[in-house]
C-alpha positions, 0 to 999 in steps of 0.5 A: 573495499570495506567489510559490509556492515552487519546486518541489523546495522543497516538501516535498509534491513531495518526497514524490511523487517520493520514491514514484516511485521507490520504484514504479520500483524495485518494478516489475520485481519486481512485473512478474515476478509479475504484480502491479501496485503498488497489487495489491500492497499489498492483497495485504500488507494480507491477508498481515498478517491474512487475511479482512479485509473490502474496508472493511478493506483500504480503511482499511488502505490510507488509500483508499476502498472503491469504489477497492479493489473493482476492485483485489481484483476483479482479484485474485480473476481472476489466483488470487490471492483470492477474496470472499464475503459475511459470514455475519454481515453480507451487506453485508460482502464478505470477502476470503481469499487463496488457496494461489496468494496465500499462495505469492505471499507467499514469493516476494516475500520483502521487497522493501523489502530492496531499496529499503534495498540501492539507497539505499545509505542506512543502516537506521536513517536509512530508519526513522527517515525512515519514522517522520518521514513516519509523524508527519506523515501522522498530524498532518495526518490529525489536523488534518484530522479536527478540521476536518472 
């Protein structure tokens, strides 16, 4: 068995940090409005397409719905949304966002405007490295799924 390679030669660490630093630099925004990161992305996932069920948003967000449920939880106590269960199927709780939620929506405008202004990189480079790791997440689901 071979050595692991070093560190900052793995493209998996590469990634992680990548996405601490993305986190760093969305949190003083998100700091201002009350919202954690994660608060934050399930909030974009309603803002997309509003009543979705908490299946929904977990599959959207690539996570489990036991880790979504406190998360909206936390959401409907700051205002923001508010669950009920499906007229259709009471197992389904659906999730709608709030006036205080689509308000929150216009102030956060597009915060990725300023992960592309602190890059310094160029738009084009960030989408196509956005559609680079877009691929490689699908390929490893991919293999993943043929696995399972």
């Amino acid at each position: 068995m071979s050595a692991p390679w070093p560190l900052d030669d793995q493209l998996c660490f590469a990634l992680y940090a990548a996405n601490m630093a993305v986190q760093r630099t969305y949190k003083p925004m998100l700091d201002q409005l009350g919202l954690t990161y994660p608060q934050y992305l399930a909030l974009h996932v309603l803002w997309e397409e509003d009543g979705r069920t908490i299946g929904a948003i977990a599959q959207r967000l690539g996570l489990e719905s036991s880790t979504v449920t406190p998360l909206i939880k936390r959401l409907e106590a700051g205002g923001f949304v508010t669950r009920e269960r499906d007229a259709q199927d009471e197992r389904q709780v659906r999730v709608t966002l709030t006036p205080a939620g689509l308000d929150l929506r216009d102030r956060c405008g597009c915060l990725g405007e300023e992960i592309i202004a602190r890059s310094g990189m160029a738009i084009d480079d960030l989408q196509a490295l956005r559609d680079e790791v877009r691929a490689l997440r699908d390929a490893l689901e991919q293999r993943g799924a043929e696995t399972a």
